[in-house]
C-alpha positions, -999 to 999 in steps of 0.1 A, spaced: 98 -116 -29 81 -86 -14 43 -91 -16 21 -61 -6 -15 -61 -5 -41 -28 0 -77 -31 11 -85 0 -8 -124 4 -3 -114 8 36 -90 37 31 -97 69 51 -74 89 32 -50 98 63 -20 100 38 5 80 55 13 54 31 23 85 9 45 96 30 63 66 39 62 48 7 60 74 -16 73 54 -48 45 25 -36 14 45 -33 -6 81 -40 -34 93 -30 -62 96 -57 -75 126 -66 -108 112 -77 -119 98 -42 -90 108 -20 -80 72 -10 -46 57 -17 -37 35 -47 -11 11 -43 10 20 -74 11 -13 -104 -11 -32 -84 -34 -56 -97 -73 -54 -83 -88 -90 -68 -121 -86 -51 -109 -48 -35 -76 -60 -21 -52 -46 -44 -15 -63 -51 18 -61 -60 48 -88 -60 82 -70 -62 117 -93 -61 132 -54 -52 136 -59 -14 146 -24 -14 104 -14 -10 101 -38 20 111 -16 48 88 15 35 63 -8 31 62 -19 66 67 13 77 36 21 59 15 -5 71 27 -1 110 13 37 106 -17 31 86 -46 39 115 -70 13 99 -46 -10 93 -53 -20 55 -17 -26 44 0 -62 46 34 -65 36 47 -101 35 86 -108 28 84 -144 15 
C-alpha cells in the first residue's frame, strides 16, 4: 500500500508536485497551494492510501523536489 501524506497549510505553491504527479495533485485556484487529489483532511495533513503502486514513484519524485519538503510518501 502506497500511503501519501501533504502538509497543505505549508505549501508555497512552487508547482512541482503538479508536475511530477500530475494525476496525485493540482494546484488550487482559490489559494494557489496544492491539493493532494481524494485525500482525506486530519488536523492539515491531508491523506491518501492507494494499493495502485503505479503512483509510488511520481510520488516520490514529488516529494524529493518539493523545496519545503511537505510530501511523505510511504510504500508499506
Amino acid at each position: 500500500m502506497v500511503v501519501v501524506t501533504l502538509q497543505r497549510n505549508k505549501c508555497i505553491g512552487c508547482n512541482y508536485c503538479v508536475e511530477l504527479a500530475p494525476n496525485q495533485f493540482q494546484m488550487s485556484k482559490k489559494d494557489g497551494k496544492s491539493v493532494l487529489l481524494k485525500s482525506v483532511d486530519k488536523k492539515g495533513f491531508f491523506t491518501i492510501k492507494s494499493n495502485d503502486h503505479m503512483i509510488l514513484e511520481d510520488c516520490e519524485n514529488a516529494a524529493k523536489a518539493c523545496p519545503v519538503k511537505i510530501i511523505d510518501v510511504k510504500n508499506i
